[in-house]
N, C-alpha and C positions, 0 to 999 in steps of 0.2 A: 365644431358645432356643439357638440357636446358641453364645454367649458363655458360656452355661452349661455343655453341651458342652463347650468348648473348655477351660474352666477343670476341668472334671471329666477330662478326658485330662492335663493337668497336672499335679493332683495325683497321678492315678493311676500316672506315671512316674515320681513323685518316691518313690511310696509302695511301688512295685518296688527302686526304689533302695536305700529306706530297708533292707529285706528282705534283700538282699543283701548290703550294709554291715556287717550286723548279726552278722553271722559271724565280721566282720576280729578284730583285738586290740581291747581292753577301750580303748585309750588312742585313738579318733576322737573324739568329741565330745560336748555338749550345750549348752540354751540356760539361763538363769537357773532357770526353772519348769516342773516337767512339764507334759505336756499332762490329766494326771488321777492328780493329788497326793492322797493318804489322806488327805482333810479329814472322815469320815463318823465318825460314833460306833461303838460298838461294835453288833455286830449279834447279836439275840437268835433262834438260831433254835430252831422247836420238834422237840422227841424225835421218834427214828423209834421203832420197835417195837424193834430194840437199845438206844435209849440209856432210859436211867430218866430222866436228868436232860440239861434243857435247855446244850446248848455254846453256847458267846460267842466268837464269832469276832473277835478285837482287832486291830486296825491298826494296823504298826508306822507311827512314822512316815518318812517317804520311801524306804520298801521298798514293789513291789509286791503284793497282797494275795493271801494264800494261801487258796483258795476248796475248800470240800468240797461235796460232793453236796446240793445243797438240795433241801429235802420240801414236802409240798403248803403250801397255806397254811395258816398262824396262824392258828390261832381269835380271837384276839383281839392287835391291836396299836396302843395307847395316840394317837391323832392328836394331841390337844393335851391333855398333862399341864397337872396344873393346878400351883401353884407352891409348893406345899408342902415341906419338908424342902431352902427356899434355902439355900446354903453358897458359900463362895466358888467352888466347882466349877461349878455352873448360873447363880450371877446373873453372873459375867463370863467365859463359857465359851468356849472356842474357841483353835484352834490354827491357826496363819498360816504360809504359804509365803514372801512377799513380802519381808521383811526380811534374810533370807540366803539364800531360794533353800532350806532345810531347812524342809520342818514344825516346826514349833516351838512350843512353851506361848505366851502373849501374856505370861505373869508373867517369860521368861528373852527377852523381846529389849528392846531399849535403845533402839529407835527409837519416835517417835511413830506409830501405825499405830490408824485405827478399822474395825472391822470390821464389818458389815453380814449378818449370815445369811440364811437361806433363811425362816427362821421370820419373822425382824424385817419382812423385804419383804412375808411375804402376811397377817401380822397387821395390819399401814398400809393394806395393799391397793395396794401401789405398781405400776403397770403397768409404768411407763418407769426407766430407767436415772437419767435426768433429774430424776423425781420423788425417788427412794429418795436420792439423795445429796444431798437439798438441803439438810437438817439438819447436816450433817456438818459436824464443826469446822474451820477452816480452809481450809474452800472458800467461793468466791462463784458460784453457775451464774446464764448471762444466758441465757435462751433469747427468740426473736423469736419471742412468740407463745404459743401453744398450742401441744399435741403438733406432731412432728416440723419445728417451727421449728429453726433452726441452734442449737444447743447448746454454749456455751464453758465452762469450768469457770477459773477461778483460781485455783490451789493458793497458800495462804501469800502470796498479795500477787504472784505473779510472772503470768507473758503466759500465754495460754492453750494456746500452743504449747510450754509450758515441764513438763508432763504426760505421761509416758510409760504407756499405755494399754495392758494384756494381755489376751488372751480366753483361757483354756485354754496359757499362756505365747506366745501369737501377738502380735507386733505390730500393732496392728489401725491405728495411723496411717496416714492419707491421704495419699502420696507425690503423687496429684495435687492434693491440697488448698495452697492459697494460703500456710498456716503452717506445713502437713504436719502440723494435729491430726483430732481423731477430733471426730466429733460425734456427743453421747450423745445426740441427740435419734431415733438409728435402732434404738434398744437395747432390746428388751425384756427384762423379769424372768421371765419365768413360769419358766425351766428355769435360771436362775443359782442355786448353792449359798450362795456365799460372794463379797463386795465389800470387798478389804483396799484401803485408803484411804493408804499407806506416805507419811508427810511426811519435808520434807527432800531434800535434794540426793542423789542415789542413782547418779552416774555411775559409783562404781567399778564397780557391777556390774551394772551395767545402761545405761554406755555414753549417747548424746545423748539430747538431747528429757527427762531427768530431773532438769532443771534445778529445778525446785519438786517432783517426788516422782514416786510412783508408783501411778497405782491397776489392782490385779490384779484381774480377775473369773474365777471359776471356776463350772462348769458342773454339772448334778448328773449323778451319777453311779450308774449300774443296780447294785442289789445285792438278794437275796434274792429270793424268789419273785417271777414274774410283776405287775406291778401296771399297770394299767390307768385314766387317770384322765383328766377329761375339764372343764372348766368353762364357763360361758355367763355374762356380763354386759353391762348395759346401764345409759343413765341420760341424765343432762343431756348438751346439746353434739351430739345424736344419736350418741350413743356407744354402739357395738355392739360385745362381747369375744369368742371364743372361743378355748379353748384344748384340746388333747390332747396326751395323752402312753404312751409305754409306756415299762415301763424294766424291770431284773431281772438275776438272775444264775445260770446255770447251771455246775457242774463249773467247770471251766477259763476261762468265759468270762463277759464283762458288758456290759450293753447299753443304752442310753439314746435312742429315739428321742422328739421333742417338736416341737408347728403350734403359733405362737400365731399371731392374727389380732387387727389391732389395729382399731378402725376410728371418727373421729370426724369426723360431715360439716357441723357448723355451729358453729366456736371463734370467738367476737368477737375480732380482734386489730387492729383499724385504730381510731383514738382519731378519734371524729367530730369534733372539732373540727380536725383535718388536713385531712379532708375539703374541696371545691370547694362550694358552695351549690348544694343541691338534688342530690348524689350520694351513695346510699346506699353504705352500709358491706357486704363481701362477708364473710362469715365465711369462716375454709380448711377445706379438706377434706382430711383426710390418711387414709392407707389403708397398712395395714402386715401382710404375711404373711413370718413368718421360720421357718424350717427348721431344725433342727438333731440332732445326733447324737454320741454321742460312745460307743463301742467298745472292750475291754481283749479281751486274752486270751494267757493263761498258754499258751506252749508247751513249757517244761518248768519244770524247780525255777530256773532262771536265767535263762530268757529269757521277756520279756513284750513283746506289742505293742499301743500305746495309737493311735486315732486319732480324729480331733474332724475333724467340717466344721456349718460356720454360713452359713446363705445368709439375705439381707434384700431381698425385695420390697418398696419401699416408695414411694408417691408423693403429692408435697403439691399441693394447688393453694392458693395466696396470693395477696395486694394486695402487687403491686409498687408501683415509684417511676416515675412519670415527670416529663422536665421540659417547661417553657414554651419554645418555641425562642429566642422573644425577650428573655424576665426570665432565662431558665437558671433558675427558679424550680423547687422540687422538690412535687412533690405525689403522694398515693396514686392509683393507677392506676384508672380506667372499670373494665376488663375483669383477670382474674385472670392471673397465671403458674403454670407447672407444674417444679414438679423433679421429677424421677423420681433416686430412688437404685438402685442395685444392689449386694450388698458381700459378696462370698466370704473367706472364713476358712478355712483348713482347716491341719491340721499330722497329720504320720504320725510315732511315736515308736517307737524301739524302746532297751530295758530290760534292762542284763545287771547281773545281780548275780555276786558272787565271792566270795572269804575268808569265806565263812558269813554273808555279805550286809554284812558289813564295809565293803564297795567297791562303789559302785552307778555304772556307767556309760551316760548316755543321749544317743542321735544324733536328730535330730529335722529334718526335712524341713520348712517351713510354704510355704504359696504363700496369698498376700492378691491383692485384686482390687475395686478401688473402679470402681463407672460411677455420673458424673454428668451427667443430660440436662436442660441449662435451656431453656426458651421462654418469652419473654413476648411479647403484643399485637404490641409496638413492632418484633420482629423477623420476618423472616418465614424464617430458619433458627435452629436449635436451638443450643446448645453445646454440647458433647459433651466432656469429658474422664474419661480412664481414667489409673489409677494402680497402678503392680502393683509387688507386691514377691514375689523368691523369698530364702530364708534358710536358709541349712545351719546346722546347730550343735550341740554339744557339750559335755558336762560330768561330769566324775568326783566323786561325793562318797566320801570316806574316811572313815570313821570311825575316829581314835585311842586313842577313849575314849567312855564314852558322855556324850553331848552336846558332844563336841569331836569337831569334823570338818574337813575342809580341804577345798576344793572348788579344781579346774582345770579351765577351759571354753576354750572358740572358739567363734567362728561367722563364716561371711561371706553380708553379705547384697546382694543385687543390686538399687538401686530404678527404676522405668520412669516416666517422664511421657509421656504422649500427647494432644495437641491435635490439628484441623482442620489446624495451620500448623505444629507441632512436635511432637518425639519428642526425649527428654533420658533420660539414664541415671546413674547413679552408683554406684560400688560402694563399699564399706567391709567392711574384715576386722577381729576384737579376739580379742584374748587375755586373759583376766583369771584373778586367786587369790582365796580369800578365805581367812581362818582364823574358823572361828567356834568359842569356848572357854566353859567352865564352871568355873568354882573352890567345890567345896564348897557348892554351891547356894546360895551366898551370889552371887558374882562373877560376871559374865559381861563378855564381849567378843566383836564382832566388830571384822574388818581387811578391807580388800579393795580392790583395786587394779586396773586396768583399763586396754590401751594401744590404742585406734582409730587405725587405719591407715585415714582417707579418700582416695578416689583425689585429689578435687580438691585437699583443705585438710591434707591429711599427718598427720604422728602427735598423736596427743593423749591424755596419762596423766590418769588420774581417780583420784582414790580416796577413802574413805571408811572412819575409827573410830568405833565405838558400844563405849559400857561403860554397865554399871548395877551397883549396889551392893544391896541388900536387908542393911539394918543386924540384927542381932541385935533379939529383943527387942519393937522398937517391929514389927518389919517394915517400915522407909517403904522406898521405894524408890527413891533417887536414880539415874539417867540422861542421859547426853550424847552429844552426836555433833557432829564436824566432815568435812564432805569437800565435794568437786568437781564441778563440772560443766559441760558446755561443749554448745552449739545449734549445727548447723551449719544453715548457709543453705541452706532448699529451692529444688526445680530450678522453681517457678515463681519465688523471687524472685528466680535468677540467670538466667531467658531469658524466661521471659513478658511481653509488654510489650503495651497497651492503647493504641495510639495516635492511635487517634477519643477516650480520656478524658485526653490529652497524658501518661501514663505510660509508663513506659518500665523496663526490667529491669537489673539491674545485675550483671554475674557477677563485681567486683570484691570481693563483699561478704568479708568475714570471720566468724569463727564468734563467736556471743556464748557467754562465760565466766562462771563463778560461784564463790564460796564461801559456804559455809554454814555457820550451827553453832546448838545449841540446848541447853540444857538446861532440867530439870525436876524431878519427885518425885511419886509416888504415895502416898498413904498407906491401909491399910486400915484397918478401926475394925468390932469388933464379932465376930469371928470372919468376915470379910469381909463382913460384912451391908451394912454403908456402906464406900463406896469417895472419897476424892476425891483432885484433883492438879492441876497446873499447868505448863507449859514456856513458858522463854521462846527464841524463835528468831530469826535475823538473817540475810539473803541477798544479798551486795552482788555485782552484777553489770554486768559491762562488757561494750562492744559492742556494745549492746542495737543491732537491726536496727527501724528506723522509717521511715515515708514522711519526704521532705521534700519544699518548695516551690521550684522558684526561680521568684524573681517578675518579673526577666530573660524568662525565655524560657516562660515560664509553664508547665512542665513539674513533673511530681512523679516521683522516684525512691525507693527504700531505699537510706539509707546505715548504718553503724556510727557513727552518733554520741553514742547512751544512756549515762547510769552511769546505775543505780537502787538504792537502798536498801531494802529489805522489812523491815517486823521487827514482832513483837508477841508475844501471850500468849496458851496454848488454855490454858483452866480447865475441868473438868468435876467435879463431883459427882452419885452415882449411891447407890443405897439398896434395900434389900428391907424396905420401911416394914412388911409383914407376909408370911406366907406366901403373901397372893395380891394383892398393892399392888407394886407398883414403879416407881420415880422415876429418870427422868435428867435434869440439866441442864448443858447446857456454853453455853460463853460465849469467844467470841475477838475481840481486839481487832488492829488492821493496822496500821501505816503503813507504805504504801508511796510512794514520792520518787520523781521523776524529777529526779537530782542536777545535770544539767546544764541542763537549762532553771530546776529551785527549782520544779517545779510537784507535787502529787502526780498518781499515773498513773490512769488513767481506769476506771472499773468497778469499785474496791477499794473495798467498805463500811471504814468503820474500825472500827463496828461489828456482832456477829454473835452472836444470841443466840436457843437453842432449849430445851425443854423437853418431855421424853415419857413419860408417867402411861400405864402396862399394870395391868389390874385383872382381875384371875378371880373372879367374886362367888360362882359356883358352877363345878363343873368344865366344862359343855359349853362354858359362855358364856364370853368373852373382851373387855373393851375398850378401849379405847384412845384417845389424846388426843394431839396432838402442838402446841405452838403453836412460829412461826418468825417471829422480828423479827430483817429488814436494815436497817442505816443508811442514813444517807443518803450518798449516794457524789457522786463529780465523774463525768459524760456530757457526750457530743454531744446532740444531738438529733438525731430519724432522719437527716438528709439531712447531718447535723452543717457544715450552715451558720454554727450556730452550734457551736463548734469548744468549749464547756465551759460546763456550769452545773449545779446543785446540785439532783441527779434525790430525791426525799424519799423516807425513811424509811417501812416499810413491815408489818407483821403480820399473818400468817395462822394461823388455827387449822384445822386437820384432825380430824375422829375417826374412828373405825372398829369396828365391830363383826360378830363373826364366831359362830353356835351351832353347836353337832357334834350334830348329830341323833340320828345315826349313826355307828357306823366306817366306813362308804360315802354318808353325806350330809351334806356344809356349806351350809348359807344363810350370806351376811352380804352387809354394806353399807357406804356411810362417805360423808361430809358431808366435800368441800372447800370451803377457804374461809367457813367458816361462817358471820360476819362480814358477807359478799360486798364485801368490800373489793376496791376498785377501783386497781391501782398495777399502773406500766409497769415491766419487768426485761429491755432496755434500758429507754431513754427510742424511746416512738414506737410501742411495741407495748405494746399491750394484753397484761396476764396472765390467765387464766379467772377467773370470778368464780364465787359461788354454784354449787356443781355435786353434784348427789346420783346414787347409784349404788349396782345392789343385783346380786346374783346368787346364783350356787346351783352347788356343784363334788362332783362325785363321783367314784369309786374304787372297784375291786372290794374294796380293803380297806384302812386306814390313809390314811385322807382329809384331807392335812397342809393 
């Protein structure tokens, strides 16, 4: 409780500050993404006794939104339209942040970016972060286990630390984390809006760690009358859900409070044939309660204040490793270990507009806070590492013209390591432009460029062009992008050192570097009814940071010794087979090299291929099919004794179904795995097999 405390005076000084700032000149600062960017539709609200006819309250994009007096509730507001009167508008809808930092249509940006809704996540029934992206093109997630196992993602063939991770525009990476990534296995869905998936090298503006891309998560956000909404499920695994929420928006102000509780106490993940003879297998138990909120309010025509905080309770118990003292032999552990997580989030925003909102300037406060507590059997103290980051930042968008803007930002951010035996710090300041242009709705272009000033490793320029073309006529839509990117070494791999496992830290390291480039083409067909496309992209990167042996003195360090090559093909076709049928299917192919050994790198499927059937047979009812086939990739094995082998090829089908009873009552349910295919993601852990799951979610009104 204490740590909570402490982090909540934190924020709350930063969030004084932010207040005070907010007064200076227009020209202090901002970070890439608001903290609560106008992703919402337009809002229908109903007549008072003045108005005859119903006002529609429209969202510009990346202006704050201008709120009127809101009335009782709706008699009636539609939860799940059925799919009639598809057009290109609803079968590929949506508007993205992530690509410029601008709201944007997905038809005018030139990058590859898949988006993921609020609708897409509770029509699958996806609980976890982990779950919802696993279809996605051009990723590979390895998770150890069952829910809240460590969670890696592979963007495009690169390291998993090569992902730049946003919550509400917060850096949510683990500065006390061993690669300094984020592990989605602590993430839940229930209060995320929007999941933009941004491929490609994205340094100029968005600076290290977006060496393979960038995925933003945004959070929902309170508008229109009061709504109150609640859910319960359960199923295989002794899996127990619940969730609440309030959210809403009065006069001047909006409000999003949301509890999920995650909780599953028996996930098979130990492959019995690992197993010692005659020692049973431990299922884990994982337990997750998260927190969150996110806050706007207009204090006049020009100025807004946004603020978001996300707290995660979460604790796993697992089957560790232990060895043989005399073979050094690796086996699954008698008795379980326990991590406990902790992980605050929070950013305070404040919002000035000018020139008739021409000019939108935002200064932005965040404070992050990772606690990690390990114990297993074998010890008889815990490890404890904390990781904190605080981040100033700033950004001005201008608008030129509409759809041509020019964006000037800063930020400097501070990051903390803390161990039992160490305390490391590091700071980094950046500056960066972008231009992003429209020619005659045909052409578009973004630019952007980006200079990190690291305390340890010094300057480093990024940048990054995207163009797209939309030809006359056919409409196809040709697309490309080339820019930069560069990894600097975390402060565990330049001072932590294990030296009961003869390793040892290296602060000599250097930052690994990238380029990138990609192109592609969209085509629609049909009045957009059918949509399909394909990119080819390429990431060659040096310095890659890797263990090595010497067999000398039989010690293991990190050096910069890597080249790697990445490169292959996202294909996707997509269709509105009728007014209440609809098809996706994409397909991506990898290689990825490790150029200096001639080996390829570890964990990359070559190939990756998903397919997702939504059907409305009648309006209440909704349902759905997903199947997901990985290739077979090169792994270790758990204890990777064996140091590489050919982990197989693997397919799982999902469905899900959901009825609207009511505008305040949903049942549904959904069959993982259906199959009950049995296959490890690593090699050494088991994946869930066979799993059914049902519940039942309600709302005073509009029960999405």
């Amino acid at each position: 409780m204490s740590r909570i405390v402490f982090a909540a005076r934190r924020f709350r000084a930063g969030f004084v500050v932010l207040v005070s700032l907010s007064s200076l000149d227009l020209s202090i600062a901002q970070a890439q993404q608001s903290a609560s960017p106008d992703l919402l539709p337009p809002v229908e609200v109903a007549p008072t006794e003045r108005a005859a006819k119903p006002q529609v309250a429209r969202l510009a994009p990346d202006k704050p939104e201008r709120r009127v007096a809101r009335v009782p509730k709706p008699e009636r507001v539609p939860a799940s339209p059925p799919v009639a009167g598809v057009s290109a508008a609803n079968l590929f809808p949506t508007v993205v942040v992530s690509p410029t930092g601008v709201v944007t249509p997905t038809n005018l940006v030139a990058s590859s970016v898949t988006v993921l809704t609020a609708r897409d996540i509770e029509r699958d029934q996806r609980r976890t972060a982990s779950d919802a992206l696993s279809a996605v093109p051009g990723l590979n997630l390895v998770q150890t286990g069952g829910p809240g196992g460590q969670t890696s993602i592979f963007m495009r063939g690169t390291n998993s630390n090569h992902t730049k991770v946003l919550i509400d525009g917060i850096d949510v990476s683990d500065p006390g984390n061993p690669n300094r990534s984020f592990d989605f296995g602590q993430l839940l869905t229930s209060d995320i809006q929007q999941i933009e998936v941004l491929r490609g090298p994205q340094g100029g503006l968005y600076g290290a760690d977006a060496l393979g891309g960038v995925i933003s998560i945004v959070t929902k956000k309170g508008d229109g009358p009061a709504r109150a909404t609640g859910s319960v499920e359960g199923g295989s695994f002794g899996t127990f859900n619940q969730t609440a929420g309030l959210s809403g928006s009065q006069d001047h102000f909006n409000y999003a409070f949301n509890i999920a509780h995650f909780h599953a106490n028996d996930v098979p993940v130990t492959p019995v044939e690992l197993l010692p003879p005659g020692q049973k297998a431990i299922g884990n138990n994982y337990d997750n309660m998260t927190y969150s909120t996110k806050l706007g309010a207009e204090l006049s025509e020009h100025l807004t204040l946004n603020g978001v905080a996300r707290y995660t309770d979460a604790t796993l118990r697992f089957t560790g490793d232990t060895f043989d003292p005399v073979t050094f032999a690796s086996f699954p552990a008698a008795a379980q270990s326990t991590q406990t997580v902790h992980q605050l989030f929070t950013r305070g925003e404040a919002v000035w507009s000018a020139l008739d909102d021409r000019m939108t300037s935002y200064f932005g406060v965040n404070y992050t806070n990772h606690w990690n507590y390990n114990i297993s059997p074998a010890n008889a103290m815990a490890t404890i590492t904390t990781g904190d980051r605080v981040k100033y930042d700033w950004h001005t968008t201008t608008q030129l013209a509409p759809n041509n803007n020019v964006i000037l930002g800063a930020e400097h951010e501070t990051e903390t390591l803390q161990t039992a035996m160490l305390s490391a710090q590091n700071i980094n300041k950046a500056g960066y432009m972008e231009l992003q242009s429209q020619l005659r709705d045909r052409v578009f272009f973004t630019a952007n460029v980006r200079q990190d000033d690291n305390e340890r490793f010094g300057e480093h320029p990024t940048f990054r062009l995207a163009s797209a073309v939309i030809v006359p006529v056919t409409d196809t839509k040709f697309k490309g992008s080339y820019g930069t990117g560069f990894k600097a070494p975390t402060l565990n791999q330049l001072y932590v050192s294990f030296p009961a496992f003869f390793f040892f830290a290296n602060p000599n390291l250097r930052p690994e570097e990238s380029v990138g480039y990609d192109a592609g083409f969209e085509q629609p067909l049909f009045g957009d009814r059918v949509r399909f496309g394909s990119t080819y992209f390429r990431n060659n990167i040096t310095d890659l940071i890797q263990s090595t042996f010497d067999p000398v003195t039989f010690t293991s360090t990190n050096t910069n010794i890597g080249k790697a090559i990445t490169e292959g093909t996202e294909s996707f076709v997509a269709a509105a087979i009728t007014d209440r049928l609809r098809v996706r299917a994409d397909y991506t192919f990898t290689r990825a090299v490790d150029v200096t050994a001639g080996l390829e790198l570890l964990r990359r499927p070559k190939e990756k291929w998903s397919a997702n059937v939504i059907w409305n047979p009648i309006d209440p009812l909704t349902l759905s099919a997903t199947v997901l086939h990985v290739g077979s990739f090169v792994d270790g094995n758990r204890d990777f004794s064996i140091p590489r082998l050919l982990a197989p090829a693997y397919t799982v089908v999902n469905v899900a179904a959901e009825y609207l009873v009511t505008d305040q009552v949903k049942v549904f349910g959904r069959v993982d795995n259906l199959a009950n295919v049995h296959y490890q993601n690593p090699t050494g852990f088991l994946q869930p097999a066979l799993g059914v799951y049902g519940g039942i979610r309600l709302a005073n009104y509009d029960v999405r």
